[in-house]
C-alpha positions in Angstrom: 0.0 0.0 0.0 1.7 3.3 -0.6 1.3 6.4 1.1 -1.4 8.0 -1.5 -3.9 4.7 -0.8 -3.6 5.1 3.0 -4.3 8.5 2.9 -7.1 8.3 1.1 -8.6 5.6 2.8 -8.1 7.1 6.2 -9.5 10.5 4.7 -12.3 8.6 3.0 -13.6 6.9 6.2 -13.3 9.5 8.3 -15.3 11.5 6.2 -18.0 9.0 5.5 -17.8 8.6 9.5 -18.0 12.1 9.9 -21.2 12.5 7.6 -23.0 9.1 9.0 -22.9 10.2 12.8 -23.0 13.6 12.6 -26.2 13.4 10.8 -27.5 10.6 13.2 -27.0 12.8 16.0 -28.9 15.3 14.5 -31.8 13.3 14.0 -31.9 11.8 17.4 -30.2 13.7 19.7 -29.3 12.0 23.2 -28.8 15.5 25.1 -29.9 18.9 24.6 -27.0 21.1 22.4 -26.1 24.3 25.1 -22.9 25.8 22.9 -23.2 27.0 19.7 -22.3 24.6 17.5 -19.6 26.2 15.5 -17.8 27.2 18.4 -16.9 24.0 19.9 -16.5 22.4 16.2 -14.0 25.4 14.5 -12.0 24.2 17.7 -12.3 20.7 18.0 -11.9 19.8 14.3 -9.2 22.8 14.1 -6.8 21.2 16.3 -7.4 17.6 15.3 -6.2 19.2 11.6 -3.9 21.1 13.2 -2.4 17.4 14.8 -2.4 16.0 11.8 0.1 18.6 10.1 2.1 18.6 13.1 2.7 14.4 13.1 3.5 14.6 9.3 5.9 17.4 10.1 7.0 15.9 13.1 7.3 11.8 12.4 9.4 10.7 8.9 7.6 7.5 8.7 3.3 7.5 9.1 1.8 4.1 11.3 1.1 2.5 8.1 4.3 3.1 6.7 6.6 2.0 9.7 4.3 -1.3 9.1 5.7 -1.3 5.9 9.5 -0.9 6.8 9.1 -3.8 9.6 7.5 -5.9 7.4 10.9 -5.4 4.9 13.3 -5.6 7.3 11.7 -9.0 9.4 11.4 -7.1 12.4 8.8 -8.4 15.3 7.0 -11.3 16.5 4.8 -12.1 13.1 7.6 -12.0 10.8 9.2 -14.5 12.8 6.3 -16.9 13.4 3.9 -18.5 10.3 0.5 -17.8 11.0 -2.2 -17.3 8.4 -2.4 -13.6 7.5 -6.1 -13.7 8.5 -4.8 -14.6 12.3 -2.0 -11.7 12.4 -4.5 -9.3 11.5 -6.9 -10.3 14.0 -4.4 -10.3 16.7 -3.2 -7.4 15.6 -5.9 -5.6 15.7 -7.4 -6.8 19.3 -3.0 -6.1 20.3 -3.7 -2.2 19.5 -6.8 -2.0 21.0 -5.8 -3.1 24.2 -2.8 -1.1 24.0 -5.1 2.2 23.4 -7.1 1.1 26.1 -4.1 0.5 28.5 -2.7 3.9 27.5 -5.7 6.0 28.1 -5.8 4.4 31.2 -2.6 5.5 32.3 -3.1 8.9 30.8 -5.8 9.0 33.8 -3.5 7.9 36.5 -0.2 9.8 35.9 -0.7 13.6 36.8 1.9 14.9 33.9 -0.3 12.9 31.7 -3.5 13.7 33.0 -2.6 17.4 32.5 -2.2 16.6 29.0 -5.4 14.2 28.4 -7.5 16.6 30.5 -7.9 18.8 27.6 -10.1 16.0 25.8 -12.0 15.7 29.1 -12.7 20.0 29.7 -14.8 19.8 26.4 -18.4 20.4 28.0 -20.4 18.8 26.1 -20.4 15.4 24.2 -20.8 14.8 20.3 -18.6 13.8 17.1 -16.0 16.5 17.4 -15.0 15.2 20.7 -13.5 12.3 19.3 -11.1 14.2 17.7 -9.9 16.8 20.7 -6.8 15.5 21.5 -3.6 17.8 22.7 -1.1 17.4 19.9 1.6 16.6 22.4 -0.9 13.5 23.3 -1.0 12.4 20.1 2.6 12.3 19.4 2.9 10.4 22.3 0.4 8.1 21.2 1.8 7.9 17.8 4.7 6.8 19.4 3.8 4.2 21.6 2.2 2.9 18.1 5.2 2.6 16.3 6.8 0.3 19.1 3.9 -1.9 19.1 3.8 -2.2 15.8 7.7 -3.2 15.5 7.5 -5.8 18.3 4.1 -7.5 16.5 5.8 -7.3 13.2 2.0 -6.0 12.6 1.0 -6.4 8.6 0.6 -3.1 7.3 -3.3 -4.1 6.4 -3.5 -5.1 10.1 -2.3 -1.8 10.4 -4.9 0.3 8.6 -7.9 -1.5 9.6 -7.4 -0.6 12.8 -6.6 3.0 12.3 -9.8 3.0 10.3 -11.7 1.2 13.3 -10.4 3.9 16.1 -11.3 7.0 13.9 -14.7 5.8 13.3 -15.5 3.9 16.4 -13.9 7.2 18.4 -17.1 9.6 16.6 -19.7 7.1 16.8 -18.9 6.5 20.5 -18.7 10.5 21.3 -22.0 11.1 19.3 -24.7 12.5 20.9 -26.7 9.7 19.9 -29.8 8.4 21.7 -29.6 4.4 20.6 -32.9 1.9 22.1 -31.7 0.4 25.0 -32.4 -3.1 23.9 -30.0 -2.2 21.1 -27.3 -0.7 23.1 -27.4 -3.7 25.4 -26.5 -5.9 22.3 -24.5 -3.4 20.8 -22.3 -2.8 24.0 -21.5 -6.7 24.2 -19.1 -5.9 20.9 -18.6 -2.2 20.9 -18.3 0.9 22.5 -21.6 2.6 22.9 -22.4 6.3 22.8 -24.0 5.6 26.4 -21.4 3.6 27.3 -18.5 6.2 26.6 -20.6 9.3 27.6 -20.5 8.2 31.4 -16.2 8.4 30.5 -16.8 12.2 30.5 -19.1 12.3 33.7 -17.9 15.3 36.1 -17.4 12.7 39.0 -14.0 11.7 39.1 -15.5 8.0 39.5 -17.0 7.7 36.3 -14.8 10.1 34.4 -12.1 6.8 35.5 -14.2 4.3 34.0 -15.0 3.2 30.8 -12.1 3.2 28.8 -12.6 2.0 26.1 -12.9 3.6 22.6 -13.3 0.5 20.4 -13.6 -2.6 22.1 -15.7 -3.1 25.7 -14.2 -6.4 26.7 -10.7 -4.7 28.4 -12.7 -2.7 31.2 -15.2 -5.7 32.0 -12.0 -7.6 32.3 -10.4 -5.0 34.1 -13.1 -3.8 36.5 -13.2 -0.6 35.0 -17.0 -0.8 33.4 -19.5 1.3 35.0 -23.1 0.9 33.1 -24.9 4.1 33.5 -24.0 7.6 34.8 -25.8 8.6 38.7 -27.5 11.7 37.5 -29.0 10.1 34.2 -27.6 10.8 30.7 -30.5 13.9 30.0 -28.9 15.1 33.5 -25.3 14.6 33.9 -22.9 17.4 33.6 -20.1 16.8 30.9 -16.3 18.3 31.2 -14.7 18.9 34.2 -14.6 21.2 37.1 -12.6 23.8 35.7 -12.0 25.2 32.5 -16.2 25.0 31.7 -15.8 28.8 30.1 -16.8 29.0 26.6 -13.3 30.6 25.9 -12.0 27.2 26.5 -12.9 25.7 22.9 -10.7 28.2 21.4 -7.7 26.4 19.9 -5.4 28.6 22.0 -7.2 28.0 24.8 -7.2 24.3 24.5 -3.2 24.3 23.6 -2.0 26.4 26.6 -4.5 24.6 28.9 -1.9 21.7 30.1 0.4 24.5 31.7 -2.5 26.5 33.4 -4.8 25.1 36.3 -8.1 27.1 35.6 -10.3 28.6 38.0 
């Protein structure tokens, strides 16, 4: 796959992403909207472009195409071992997930890193473009810890796309404002992160905002103790974001940028 094809794709899903939830939480809204719409999303999408440039600028090798060079040079546990590629992607895939799960995690626990992740958590309220409002020094970080996964699996580069594919879409369907039937988020939950699920992630009690995980696959926080079904003050009541930094300044890009280095009323 060369560079052109994974751009695309990853620009072609994200889009289509973009488009499919943002219109279903249009049409069936979980929550009331309180902020301008425009406000939170010039900021929200603007930095997740503006992380975008900075990785290309920053990194000389994209996720895909480190994949790529592993794959060439024999590097990691797949290239040494013969396993159907069908298996390796599988594993490969379920690998990463965990690994984004275990990393948020710790992004919660460690206060240096907390100061960073925070920044996703200040956004008040909960819809598409919070899946993408991420501090660019959180994402290099990220990006990072990718790469050295995907050198020690000797993850196949189609491994490796399919999964970037699943985060970016999985991350806006499971920040949509989205009211799903219970019945269906009950099934739905077994396999995936839920809008419901995710939204009690972003709770105002410190209890719930350290639950729930997860962005793509459930099954690491019921393993892990880390589930909590529904929110105390009921998804129509609960406040989203944190204690501070609730301003409507704070969706400004600058805002969101310098926020890590200031403590907020």
């Amino acid at each position: 796959m060369t560079a052109f094809d994974e751009a695309f794709w990853r620009l072609a899903s994200f889009a289509a992403a973009l488009a499919a939830f943002g219109l279903a939480e249009s049409l069936w809204p979980r929550r009331h909207r309180r902020l301008p719409r425009v406000l939170r999303w010039s900021g929200n999408f603007g930095i997740a472009a503006i992380n975008v440039l900075l990785l290309r600028l920053i990194l000389p090798v994209s996720i895909v195409g480190f994949a790529l060079l592993a794959q060439q040079r024999g590097w990691g546990l797949f290239n040494l071992v013969g396993l159907p590629v069908w298996m390796e992607i599988v594993l490969c895939v379920v690998a990463l997930d965990f690994v984004v799960w275990a990393q948020h995690a710790i992004f919660h626990r460690v206060p240096a890193l907390w100061r960073l992740h925070r920044m996703h958590h200040a956004d008040t309220e909960f819809d598409i473009s919070t899946g993408v409002r991420f501090h660019p020094v959180e994402i290099f970080l990220s990006a990072l810890i990718k790469l050295a996964v995907v050198a020690l699996l000797g993850a196949p580069p189609i491994a490796v796309i399919i999964f970037e594919i699943l985060l970016n879409a999985t991350a806006m369907f499971n920040h949509a404002n989205l009211a799903l039937p219970q019945g269906l988020d009950r099934i739905l939950r077994l396999f995936v992160v839920t809008p419901d699920m995710h939204r009690v992630h972003h709770s105002i009690h410190a209890d719930e905002h350290n639950a729930n995980f997860g962005f793509n696959l459930p099954w690491w926080d019921y393993l892990f103790h880390t589930y909590c079904a529904q929110p105390r003050d009921s998804h129509e009541g609960m406040v989203i974001g944190l204690g501070r930094f609730r301003a409507p300044k704070e969706a400004l890009i600058d805002k969101m940028i310098t926020q890590p280095f200031r403590n907020g009323p």
